[in-house]
N, CA, C and O of each residue as an XYZ file, in Angstrom:
292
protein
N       9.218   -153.994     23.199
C      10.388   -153.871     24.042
C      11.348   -154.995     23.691
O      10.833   -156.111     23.748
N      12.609   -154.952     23.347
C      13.031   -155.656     23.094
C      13.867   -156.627     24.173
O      13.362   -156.369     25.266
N      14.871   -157.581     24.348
C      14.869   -158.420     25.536
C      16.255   -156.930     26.185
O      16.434   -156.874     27.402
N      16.644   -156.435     25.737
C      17.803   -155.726     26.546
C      16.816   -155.016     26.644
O      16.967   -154.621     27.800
N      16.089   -154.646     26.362
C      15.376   -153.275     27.236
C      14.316   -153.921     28.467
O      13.189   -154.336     28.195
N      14.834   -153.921     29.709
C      13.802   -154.671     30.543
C      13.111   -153.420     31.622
O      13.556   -152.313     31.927
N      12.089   -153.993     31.950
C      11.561   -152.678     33.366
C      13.047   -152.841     34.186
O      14.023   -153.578     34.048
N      12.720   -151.881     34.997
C      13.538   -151.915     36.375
C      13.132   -152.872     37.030
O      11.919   -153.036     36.899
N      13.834   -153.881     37.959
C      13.131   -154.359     38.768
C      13.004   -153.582     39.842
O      13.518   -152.465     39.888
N      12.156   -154.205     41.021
C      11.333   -153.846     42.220
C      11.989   -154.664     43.149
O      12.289   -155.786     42.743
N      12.271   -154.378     44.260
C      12.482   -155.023     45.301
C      11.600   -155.232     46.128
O      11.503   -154.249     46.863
N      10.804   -156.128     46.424
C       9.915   -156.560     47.549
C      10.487   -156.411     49.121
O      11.601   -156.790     49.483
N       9.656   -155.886     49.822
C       9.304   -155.617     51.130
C      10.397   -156.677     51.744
O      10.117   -157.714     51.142
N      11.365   -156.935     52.518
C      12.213   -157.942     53.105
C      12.300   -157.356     54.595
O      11.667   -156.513     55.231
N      13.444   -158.251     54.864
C      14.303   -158.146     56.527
C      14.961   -156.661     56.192
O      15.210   -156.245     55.061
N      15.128   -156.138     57.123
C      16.096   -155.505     57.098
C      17.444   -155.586     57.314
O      17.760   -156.066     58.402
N      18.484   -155.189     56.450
C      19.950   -155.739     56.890
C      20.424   -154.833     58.526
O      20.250   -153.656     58.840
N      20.967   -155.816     59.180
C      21.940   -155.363     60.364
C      23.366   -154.965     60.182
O      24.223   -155.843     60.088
N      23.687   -153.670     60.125
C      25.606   -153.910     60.153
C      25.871   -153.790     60.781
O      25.336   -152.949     61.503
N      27.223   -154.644     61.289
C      27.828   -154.849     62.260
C      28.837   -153.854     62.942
O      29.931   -154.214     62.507
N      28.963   -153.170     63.485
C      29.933   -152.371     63.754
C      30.972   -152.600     64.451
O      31.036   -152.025     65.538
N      31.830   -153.291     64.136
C      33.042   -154.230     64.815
C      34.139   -153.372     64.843
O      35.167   -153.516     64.181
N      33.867   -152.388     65.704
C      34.727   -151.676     66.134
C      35.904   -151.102     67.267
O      35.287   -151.027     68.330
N      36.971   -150.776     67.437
C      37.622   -150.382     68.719
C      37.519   -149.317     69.168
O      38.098   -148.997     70.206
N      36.744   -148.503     68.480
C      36.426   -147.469     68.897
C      34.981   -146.186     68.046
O      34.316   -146.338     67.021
N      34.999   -145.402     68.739
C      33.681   -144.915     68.238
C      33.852   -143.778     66.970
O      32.861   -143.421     66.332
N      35.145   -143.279     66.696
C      35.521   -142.702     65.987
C      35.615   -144.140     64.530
O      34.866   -144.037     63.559
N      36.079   -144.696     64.587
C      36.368   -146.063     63.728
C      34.798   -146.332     63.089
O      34.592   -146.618     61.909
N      33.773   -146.179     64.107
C      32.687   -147.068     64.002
C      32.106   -145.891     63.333
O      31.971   -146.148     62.137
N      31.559   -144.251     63.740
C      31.122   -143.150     63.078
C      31.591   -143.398     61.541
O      30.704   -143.438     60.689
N      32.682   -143.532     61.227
C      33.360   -143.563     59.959
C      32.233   -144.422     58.734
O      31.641   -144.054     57.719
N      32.362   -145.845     59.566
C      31.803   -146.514     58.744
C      30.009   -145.942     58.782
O      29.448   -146.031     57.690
N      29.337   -145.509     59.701
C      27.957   -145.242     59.560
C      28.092   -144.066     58.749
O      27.181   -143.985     57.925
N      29.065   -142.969     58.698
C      29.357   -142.336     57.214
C      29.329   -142.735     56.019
O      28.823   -142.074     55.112
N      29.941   -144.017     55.852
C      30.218   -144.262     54.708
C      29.114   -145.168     54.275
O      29.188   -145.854     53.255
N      28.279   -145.154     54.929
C      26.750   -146.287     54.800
C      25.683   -145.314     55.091
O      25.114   -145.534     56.161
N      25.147   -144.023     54.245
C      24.276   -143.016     54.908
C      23.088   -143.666     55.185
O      22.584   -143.588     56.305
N      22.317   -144.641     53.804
C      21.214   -145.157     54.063
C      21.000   -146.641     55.040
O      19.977   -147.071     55.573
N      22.022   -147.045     55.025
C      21.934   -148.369     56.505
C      21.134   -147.477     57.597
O      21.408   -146.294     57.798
N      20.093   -148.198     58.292
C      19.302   -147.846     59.413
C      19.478   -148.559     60.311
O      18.907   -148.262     61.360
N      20.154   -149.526     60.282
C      19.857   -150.656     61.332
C      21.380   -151.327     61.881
O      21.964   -152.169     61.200
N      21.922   -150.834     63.190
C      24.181   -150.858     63.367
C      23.090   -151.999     64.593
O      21.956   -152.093     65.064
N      24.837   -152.847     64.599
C      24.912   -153.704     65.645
C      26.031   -153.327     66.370
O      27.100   -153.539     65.798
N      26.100   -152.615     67.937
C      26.747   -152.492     68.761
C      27.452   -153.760     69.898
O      27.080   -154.176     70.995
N      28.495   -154.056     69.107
C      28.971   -155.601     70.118
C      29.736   -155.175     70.943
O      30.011   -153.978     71.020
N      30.300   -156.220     71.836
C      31.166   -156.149     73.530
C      32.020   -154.944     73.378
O      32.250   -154.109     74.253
N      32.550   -154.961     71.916
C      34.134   -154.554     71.983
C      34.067   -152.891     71.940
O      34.757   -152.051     72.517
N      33.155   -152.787     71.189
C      32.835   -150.921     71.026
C      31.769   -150.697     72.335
O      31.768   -149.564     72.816
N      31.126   -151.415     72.764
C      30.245   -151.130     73.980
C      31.505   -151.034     75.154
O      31.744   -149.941     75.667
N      32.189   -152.098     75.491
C      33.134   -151.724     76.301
C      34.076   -150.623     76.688
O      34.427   -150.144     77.766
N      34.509   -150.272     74.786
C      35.731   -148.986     74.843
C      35.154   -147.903     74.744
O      35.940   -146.958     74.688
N      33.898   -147.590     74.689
C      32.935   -146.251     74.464
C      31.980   -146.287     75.751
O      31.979   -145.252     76.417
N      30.914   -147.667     76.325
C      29.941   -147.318     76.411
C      29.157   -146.478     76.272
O      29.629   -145.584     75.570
N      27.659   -146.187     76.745
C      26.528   -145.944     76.065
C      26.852   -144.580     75.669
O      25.988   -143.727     75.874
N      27.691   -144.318     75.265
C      27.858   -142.605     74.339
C      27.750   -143.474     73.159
O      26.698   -143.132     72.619
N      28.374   -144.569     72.368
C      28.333   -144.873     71.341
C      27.054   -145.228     70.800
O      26.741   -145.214     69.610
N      26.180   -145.620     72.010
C      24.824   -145.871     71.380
C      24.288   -144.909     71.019
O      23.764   -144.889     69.905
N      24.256   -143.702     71.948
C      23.519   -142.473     72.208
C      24.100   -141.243     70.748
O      23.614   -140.178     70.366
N      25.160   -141.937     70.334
C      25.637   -141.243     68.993
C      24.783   -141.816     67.989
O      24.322   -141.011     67.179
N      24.516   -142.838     67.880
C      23.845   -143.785     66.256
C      22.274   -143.136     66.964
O      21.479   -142.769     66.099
N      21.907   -143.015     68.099
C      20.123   -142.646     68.049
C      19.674   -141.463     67.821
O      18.513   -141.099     67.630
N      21.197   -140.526     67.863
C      21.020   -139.178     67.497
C      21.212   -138.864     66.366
O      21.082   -137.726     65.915
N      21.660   -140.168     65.569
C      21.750   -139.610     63.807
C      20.120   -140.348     63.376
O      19.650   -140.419     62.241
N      19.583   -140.766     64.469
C      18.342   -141.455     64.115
C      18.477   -143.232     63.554
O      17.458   -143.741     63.085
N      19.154   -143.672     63.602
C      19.720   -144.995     63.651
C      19.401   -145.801     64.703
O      19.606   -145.589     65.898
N      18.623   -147.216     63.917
C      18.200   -148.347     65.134
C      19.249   -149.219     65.871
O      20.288   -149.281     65.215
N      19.271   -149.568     66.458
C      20.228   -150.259     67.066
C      19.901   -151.438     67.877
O      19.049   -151.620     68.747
N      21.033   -152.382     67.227
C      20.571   -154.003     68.084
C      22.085   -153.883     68.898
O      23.191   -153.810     68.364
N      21.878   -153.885     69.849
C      23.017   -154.170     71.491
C      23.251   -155.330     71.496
O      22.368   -155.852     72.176
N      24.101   -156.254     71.045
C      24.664   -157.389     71.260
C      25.849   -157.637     72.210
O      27.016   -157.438     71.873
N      25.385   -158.182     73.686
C      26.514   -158.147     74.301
C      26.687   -159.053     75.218
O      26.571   -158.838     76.424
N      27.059   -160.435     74.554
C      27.286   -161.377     75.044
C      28.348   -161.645     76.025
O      29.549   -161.861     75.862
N      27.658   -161.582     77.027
C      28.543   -161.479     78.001
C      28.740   -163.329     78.896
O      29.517   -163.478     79.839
């Protein structure tokens, strides 16, 4: 094998990433969990919890999506 020809690497077992969904609204925020099919894991903060409440959550658990509720109040 020569040095340009390498295996693939492997990614080892990690954290999982959180995205943030810093959104004003739930249409705004759907968009981006579109445009991220394999992200599993949205962070729902004050600002989209406030202008939606829990429909916006109840949208990401119905595409099967985990969700961390951050809402520092």
């Amino acid at each position: 094998m020569s040095a340009s020809a390498r295996p693939a690497a492997t990614l080892a077992p990690g954290p999982t990433p959180i995205v943030a969904l810093d959104y004003a609204t739930a249409v705004e925020a759907m968009r981006m969990v579109d445009r991220l099919p394999d992200a599993d894991f949205w962070k729902v903060g004050l600002q989209l919890f406030t202008a939606e409440g829990p429909d916006g959550v109840r949208a990401l658990k119905r595409r099967g999506k985990r969700v961390f509720l951050d809402l520092k109040l």
